[in-house]
DSSP file (Angstrom, degrees, kcal/mol; ACC not computed):
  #  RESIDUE AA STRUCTURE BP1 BP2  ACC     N-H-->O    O-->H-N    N-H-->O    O-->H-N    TCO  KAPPA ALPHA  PHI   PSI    X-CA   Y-CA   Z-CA
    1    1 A X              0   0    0      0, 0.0     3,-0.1     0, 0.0    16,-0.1   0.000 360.0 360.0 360.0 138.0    0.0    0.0    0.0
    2    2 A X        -     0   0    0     14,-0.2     0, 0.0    13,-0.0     0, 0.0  -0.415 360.0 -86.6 -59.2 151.8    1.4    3.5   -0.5
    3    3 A X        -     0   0    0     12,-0.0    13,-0.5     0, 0.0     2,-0.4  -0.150  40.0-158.8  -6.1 127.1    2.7    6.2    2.2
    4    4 A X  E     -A   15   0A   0     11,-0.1     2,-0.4    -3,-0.1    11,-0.2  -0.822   8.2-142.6-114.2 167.6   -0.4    8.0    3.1
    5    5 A X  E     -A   14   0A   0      9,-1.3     9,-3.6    -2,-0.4     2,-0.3  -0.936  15.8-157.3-139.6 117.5    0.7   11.6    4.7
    6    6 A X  E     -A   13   0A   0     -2,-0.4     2,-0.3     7,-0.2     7,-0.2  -0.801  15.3-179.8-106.9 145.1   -1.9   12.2    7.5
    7    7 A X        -     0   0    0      5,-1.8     2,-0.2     4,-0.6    -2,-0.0  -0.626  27.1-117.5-114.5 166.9   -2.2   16.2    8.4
    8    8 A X  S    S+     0   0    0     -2,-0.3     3,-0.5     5,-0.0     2,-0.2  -0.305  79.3  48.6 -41.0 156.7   -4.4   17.6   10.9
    9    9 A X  S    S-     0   0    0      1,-0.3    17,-0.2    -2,-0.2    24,-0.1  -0.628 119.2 -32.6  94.5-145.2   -7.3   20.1   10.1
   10   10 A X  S    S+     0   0    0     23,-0.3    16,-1.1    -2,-0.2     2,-0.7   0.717 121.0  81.1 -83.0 -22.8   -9.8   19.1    7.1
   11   11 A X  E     - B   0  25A   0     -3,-0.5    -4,-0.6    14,-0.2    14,-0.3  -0.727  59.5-177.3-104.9 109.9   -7.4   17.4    5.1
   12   12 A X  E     -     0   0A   0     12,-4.0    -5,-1.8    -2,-0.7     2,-0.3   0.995  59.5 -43.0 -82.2 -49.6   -7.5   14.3    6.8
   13   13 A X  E     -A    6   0A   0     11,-0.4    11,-3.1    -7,-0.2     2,-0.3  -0.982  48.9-146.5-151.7 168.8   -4.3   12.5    4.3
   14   14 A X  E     +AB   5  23A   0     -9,-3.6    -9,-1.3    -2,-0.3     2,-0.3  -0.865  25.3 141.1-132.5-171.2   -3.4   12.4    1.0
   15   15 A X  E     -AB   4  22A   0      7,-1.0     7,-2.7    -2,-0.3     2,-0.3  -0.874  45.7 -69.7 164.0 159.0   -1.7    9.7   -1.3
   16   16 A X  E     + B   0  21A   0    -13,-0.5     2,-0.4    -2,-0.3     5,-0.2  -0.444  45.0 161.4 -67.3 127.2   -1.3    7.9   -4.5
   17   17 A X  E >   - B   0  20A   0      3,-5.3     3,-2.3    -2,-0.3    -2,-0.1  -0.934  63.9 -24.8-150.4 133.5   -3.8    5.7   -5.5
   18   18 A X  T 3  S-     0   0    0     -2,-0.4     3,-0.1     1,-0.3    -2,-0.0   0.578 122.6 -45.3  75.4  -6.7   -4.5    4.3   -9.1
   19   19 A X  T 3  S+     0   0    0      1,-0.4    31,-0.4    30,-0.0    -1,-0.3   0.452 125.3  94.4 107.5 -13.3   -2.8    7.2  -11.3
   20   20 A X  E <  S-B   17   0A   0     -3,-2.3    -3,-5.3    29,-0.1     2,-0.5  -0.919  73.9-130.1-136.7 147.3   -4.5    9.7   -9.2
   21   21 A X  E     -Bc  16  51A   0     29,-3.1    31,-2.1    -2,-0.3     2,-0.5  -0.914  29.4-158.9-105.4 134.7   -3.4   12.0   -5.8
   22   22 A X  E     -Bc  15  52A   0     -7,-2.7    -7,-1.0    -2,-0.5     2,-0.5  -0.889  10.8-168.8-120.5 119.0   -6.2   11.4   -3.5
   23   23 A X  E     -Bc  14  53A   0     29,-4.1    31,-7.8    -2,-0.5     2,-0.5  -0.948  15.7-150.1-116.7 133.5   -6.7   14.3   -0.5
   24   24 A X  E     -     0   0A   0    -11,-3.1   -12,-4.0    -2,-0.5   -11,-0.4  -0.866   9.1-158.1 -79.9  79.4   -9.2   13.1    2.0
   25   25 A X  E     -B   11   0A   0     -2,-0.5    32,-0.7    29,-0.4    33,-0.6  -0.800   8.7-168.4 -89.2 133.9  -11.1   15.7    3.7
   26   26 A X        -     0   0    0    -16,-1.1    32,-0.2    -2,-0.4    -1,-0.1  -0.381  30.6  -1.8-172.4 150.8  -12.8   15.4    6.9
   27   27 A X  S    S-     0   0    0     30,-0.5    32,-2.3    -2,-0.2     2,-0.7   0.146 104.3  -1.1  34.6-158.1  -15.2   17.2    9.2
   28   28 A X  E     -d   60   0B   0     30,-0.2     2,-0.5    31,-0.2    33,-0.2  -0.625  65.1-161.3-113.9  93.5  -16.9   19.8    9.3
   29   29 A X  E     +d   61   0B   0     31,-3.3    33,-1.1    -2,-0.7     2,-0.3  -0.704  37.3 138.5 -70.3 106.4  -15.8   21.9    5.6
   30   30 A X  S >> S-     0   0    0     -2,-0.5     4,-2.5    31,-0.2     3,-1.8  -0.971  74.3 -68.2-139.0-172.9  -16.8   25.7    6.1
   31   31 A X  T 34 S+     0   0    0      1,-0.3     4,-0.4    -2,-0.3    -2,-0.0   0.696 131.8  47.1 -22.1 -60.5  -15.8   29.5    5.5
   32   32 A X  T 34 S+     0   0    0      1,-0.1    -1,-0.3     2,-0.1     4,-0.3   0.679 123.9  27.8 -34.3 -44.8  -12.9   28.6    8.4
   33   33 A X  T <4 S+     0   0    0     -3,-1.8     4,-0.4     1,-0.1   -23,-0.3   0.540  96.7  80.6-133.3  18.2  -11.7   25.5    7.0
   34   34 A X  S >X S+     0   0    0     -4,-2.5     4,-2.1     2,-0.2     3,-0.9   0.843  85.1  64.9 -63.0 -55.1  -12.2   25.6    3.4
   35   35 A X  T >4 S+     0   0    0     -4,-0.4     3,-3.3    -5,-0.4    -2,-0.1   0.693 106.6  46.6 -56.3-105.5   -8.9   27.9    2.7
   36   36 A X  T 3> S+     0   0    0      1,-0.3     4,-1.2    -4,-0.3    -1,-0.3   0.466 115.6  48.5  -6.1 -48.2   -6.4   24.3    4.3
   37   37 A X  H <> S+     0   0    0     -3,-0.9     4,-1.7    -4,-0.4    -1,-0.3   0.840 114.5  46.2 -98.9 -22.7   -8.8   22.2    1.8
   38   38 A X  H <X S+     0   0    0     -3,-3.3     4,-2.2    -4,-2.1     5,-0.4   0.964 112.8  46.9 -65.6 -84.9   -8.0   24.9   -1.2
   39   39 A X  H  4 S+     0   0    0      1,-0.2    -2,-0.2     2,-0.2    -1,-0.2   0.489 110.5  48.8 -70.9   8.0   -4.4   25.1   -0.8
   40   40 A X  H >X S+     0   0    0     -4,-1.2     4,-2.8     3,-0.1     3,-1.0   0.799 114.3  55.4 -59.5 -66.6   -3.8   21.1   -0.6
   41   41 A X  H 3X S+     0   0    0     -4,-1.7     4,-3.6     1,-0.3     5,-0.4   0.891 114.6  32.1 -27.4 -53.8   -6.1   21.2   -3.9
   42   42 A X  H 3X S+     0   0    0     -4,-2.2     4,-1.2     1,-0.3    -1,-0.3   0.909 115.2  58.5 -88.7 -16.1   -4.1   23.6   -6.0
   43   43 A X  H X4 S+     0   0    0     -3,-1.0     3,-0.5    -5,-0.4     4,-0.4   0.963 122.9  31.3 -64.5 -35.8   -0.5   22.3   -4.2
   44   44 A X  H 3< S+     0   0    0     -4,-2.8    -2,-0.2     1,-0.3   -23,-0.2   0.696 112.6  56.3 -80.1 -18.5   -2.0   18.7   -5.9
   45   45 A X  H 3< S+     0   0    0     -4,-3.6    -1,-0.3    -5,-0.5    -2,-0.2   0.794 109.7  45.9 -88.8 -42.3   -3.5   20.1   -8.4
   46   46 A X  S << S+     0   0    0     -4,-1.2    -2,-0.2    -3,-0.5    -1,-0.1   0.500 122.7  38.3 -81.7  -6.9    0.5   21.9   -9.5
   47   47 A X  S    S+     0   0    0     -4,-0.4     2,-0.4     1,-0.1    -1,-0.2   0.382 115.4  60.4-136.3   0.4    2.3   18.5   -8.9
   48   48 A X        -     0   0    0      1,-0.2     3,-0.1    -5,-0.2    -1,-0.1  -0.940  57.6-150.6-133.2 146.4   -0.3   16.1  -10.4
   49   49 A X  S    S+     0   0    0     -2,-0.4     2,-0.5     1,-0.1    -1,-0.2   0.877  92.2  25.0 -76.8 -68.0   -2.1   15.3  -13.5
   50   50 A X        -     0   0    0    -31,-0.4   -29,-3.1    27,-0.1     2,-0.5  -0.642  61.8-173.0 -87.8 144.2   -5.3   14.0  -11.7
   51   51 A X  E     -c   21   0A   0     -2,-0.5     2,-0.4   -31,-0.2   -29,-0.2  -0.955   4.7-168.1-124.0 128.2   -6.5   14.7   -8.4
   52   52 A X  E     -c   22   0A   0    -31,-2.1   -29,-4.1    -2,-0.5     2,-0.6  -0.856  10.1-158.0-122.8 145.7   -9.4   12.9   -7.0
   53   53 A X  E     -c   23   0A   0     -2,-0.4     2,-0.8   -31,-0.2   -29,-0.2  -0.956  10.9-154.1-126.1 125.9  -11.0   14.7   -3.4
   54   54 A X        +     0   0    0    -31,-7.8   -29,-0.4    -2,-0.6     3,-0.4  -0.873  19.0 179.5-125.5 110.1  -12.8   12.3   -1.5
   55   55 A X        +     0   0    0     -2,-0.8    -1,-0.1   -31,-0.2   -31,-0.1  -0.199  49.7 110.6 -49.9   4.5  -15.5   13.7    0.7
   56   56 A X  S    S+     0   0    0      1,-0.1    -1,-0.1   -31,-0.1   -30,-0.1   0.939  82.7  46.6 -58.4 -41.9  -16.8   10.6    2.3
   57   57 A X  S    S+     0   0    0    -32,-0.7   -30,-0.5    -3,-0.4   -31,-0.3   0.835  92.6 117.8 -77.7  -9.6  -15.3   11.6    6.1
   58   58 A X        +     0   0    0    -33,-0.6   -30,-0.2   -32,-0.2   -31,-0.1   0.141  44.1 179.7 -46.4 123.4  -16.9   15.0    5.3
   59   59 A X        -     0   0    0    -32,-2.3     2,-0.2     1,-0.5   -31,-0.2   0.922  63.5  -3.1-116.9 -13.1  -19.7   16.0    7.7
   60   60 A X  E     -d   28   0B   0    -33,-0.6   -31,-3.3   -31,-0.0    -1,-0.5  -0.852  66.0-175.0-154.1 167.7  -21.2   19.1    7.1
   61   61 A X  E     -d   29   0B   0    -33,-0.2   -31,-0.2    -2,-0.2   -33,-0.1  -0.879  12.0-150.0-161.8 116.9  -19.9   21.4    4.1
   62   62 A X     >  -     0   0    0    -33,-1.1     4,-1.1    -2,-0.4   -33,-0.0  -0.032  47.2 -81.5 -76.7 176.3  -21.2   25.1    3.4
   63   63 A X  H  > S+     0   0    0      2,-0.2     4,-1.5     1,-0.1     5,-0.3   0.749 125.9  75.6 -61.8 -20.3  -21.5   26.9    0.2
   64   64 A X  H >> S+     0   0    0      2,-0.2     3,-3.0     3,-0.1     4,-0.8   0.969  98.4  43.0 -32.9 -76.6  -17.6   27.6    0.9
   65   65 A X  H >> S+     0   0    0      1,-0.3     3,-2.5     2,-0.2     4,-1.2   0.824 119.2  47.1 -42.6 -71.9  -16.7   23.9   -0.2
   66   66 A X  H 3< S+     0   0    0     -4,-1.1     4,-0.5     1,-0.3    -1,-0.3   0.297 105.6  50.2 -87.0  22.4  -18.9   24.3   -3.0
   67   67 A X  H << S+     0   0    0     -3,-3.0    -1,-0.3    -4,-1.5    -2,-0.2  -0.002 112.9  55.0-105.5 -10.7  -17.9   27.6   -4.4
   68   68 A X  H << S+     0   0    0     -3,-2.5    -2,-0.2    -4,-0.8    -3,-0.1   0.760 113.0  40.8 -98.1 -55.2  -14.3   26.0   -4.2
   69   69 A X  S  < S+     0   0    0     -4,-1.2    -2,-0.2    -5,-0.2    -3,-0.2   0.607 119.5  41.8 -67.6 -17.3  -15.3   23.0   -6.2
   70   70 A X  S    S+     0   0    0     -4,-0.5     3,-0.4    -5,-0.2    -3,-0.2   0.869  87.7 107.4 -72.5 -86.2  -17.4   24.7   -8.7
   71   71 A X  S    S-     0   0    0      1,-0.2     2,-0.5    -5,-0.1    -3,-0.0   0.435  95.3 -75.8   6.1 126.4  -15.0   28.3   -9.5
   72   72 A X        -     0   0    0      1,-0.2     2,-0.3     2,-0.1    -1,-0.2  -0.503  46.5-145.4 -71.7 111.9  -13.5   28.1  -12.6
   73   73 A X    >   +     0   0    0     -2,-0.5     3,-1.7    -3,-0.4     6,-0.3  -0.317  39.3 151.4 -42.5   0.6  -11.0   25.9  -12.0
   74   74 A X  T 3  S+     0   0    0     -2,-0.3    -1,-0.2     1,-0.3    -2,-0.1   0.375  80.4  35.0 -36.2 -33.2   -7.9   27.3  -14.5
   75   75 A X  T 3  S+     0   0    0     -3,-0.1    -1,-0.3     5,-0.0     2,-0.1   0.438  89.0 105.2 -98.0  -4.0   -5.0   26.1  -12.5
   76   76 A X  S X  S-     0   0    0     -3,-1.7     3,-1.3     1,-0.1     4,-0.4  -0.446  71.5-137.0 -87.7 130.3   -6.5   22.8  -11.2
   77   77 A X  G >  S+     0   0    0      1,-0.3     3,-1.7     2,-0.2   -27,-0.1   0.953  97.2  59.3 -70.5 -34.7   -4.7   19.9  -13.5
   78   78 A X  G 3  S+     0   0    0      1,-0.3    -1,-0.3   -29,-0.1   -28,-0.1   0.629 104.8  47.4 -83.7  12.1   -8.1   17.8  -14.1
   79   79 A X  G <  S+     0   0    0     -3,-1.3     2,-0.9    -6,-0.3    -1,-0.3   0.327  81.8 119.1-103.8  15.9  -10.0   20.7  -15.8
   80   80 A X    <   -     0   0    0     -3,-1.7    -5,-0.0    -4,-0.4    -3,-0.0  -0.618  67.3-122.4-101.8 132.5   -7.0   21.6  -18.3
   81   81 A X        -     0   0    0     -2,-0.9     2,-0.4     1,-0.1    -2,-0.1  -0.144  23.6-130.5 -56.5 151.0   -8.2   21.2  -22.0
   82   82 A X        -     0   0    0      1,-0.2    -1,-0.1     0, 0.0     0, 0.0  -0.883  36.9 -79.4-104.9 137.9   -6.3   19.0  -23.9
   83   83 A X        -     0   0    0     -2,-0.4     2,-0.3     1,-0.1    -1,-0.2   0.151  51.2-103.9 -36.3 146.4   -5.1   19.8  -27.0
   84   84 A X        -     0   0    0      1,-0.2    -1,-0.1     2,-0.1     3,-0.1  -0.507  16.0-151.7 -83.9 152.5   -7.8   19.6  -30.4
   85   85 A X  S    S+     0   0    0     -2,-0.3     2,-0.4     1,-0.2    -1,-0.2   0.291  78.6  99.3 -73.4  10.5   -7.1   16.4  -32.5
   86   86 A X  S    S-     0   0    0      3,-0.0    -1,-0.2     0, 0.0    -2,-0.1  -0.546  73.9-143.2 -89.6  53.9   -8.5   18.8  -34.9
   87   87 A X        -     0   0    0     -2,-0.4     2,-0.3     1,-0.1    -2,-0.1   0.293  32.1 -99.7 -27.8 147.3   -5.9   20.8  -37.2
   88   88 A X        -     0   0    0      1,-0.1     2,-0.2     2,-0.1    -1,-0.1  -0.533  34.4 -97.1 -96.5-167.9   -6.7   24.0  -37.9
   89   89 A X              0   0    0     -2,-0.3    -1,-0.1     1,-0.1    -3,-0.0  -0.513 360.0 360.0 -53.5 108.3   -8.0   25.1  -40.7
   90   90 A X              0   0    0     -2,-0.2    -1,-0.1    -3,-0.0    -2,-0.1   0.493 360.0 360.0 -79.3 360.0   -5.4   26.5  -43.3
């Protein structure tokens, strides 16, 4: 099984799992403890291609969390477009 790296705070661990870095978040997600769950994301998000956030230990979550997961997403690795197979047009 891999190294998981446990933190304190909402981010309960992350790790490798599959192809994908998986951060775990925990408790109670709001306005306070949304910013920790942000900057894992976009540190995982700068050093991986996919990042999977698993919200299972989660126990209550505000519009923070989802105003964090929703926001256009520009630096975050799993929304950046992949080039088109299309040539363009000469």
């Amino acid at each position: 099984m891999a190294d998981r790296q446990h933190h304190p705070g909402p981010v309960a661990a992350q790790y490798p799992h599959n192809g994908c870095h998986v951060i775990v978040a925990r408790g109670e997600l709001d306005l306070d403890t949304t910013p920790d769950l942000a900057a894992a994301l976009a540190k995982a998000a700068d050093e991986h291609d996919v990042v999977v956030i698993d919200l299972s230990a989660v126990t209550f979550a505000d519009s923070a969390v989802l105003n964090l997961l929703s926001r256009p997403p520009h630096h975050h690795a799993a929304y950046r477009r992949a080039p088109s197979a299309d040539p363009a047009p000469a």
